[in-house]
C-alpha positions as CSV (number, residue, x, y, z in Angstrom):
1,X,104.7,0.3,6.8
2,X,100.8,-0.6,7.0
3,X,98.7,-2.0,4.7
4,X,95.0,-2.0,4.5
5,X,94.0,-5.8,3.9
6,X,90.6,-7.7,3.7
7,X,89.6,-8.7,7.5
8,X,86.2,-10.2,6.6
9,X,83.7,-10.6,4.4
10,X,79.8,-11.4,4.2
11,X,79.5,-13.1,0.9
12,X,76.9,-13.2,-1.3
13,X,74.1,-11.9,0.9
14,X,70.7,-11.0,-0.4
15,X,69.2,-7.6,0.1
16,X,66.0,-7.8,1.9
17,X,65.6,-3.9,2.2
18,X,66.2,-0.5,0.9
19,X,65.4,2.6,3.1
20,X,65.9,5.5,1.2
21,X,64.9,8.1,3.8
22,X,66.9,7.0,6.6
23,X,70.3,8.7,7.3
24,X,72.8,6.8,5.5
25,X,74.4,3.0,6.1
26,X,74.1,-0.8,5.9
27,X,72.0,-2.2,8.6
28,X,73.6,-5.8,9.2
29,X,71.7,-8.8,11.2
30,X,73.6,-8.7,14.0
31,X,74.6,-12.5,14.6
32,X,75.8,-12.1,10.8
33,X,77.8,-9.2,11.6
34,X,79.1,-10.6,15.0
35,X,80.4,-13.5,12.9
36,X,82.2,-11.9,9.9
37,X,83.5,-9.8,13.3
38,X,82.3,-6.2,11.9
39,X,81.6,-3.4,14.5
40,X,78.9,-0.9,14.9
41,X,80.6,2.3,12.5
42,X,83.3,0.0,11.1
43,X,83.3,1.3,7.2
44,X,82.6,-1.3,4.8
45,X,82.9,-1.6,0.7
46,X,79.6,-2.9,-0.5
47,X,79.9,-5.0,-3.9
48,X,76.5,-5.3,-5.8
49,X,76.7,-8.5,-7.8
50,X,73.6,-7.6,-10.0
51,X,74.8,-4.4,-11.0
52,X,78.7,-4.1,-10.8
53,X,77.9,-0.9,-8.4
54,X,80.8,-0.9,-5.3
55,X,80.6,1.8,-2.8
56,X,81.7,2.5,0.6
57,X,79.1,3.0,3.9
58,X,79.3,2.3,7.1
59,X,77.8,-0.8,9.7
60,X,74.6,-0.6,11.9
61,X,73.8,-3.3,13.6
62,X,70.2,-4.8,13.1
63,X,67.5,-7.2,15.2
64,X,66.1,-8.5,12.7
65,X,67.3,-12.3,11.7
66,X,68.8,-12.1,7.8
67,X,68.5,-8.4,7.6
68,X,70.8,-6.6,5.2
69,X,68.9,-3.2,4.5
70,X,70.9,-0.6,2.7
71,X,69.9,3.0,3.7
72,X,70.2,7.0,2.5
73,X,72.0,7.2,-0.7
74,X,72.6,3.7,-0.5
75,X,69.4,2.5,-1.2
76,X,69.9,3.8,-4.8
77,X,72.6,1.6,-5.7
78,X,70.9,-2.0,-5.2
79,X,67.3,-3.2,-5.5
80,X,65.5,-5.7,-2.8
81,X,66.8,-9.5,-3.9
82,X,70.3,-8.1,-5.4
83,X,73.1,-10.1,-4.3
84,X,76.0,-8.1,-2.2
85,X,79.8,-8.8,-0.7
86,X,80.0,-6.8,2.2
87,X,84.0,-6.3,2.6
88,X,85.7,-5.0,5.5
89,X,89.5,-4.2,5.9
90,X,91.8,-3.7,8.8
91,X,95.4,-1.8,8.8
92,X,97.9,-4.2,9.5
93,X,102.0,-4.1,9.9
94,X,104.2,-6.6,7.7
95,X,104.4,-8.4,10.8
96,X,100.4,-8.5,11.4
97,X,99.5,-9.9,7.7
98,X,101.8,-13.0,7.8
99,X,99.7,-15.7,8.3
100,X,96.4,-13.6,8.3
101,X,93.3,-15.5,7.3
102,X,89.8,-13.0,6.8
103,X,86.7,-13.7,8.0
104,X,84.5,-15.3,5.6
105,X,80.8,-16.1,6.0
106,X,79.4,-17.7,3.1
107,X,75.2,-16.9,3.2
108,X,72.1,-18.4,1.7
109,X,69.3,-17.4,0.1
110,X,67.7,-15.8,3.1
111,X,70.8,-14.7,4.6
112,X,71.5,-17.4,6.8
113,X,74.8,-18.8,7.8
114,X,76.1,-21.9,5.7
115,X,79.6,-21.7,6.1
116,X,82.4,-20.0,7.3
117,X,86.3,-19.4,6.5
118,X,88.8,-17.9,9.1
């Protein structure tokens, strides 16, 4: 049996863009995203604390230090400043999940790394 469980998770990050005329996706600094351990493509869930929105997109990396940009259709569901989760999950046998600690990269306001869980 496999089950789809939480491998990481940006926490609290601040949006510092919205792009709504690009194709669709997140664009993640890439240090951030090295560090919660999320791939170029890897589908994420994207939790918009301001709002309540959650909705599903996929990872780009970005160059640019602290950037969290949501693009496309994206873009409509957060505004520039909103706080986000970024939550991405990994299929895993019984076997796999005992003992299994996520990822977990606690930001600050300008999307910096403070702290991190593994």
């Amino acid at each position: 049996m496999q089950f789809e469980m939480m491998y990481s998770k940006i926490h609290r990050a601040r949006v510092s863009d919205a792009n709504l005329n690009y194709t669709g996706s997140i664009t993640i600094d890439k240090n951030l995203a090295n560090a919660a351990g999320m791939l170029e493509n890897m589908k994420v869930d994207v939790l918009n604390i301001n709002n309540g929105e959650r909705f599903s997109t996929y990872v780009i990396l970005g160059e640019n230090e602290g950037e969290i940009c949501l693009n496309g259709a994206c873009a409509r569901k957060a505004q520039i400043g909103d706080l986000v989760i970024i939550v991405a999950y990994a299929m895993m046998d019984s076997n796999e999940t005992k003992g299994f600690k996520p990822k977990v990269v606690h930001v600050d306001s300008y999307n910096k790394i403070c702290a991190q869980d593994s």
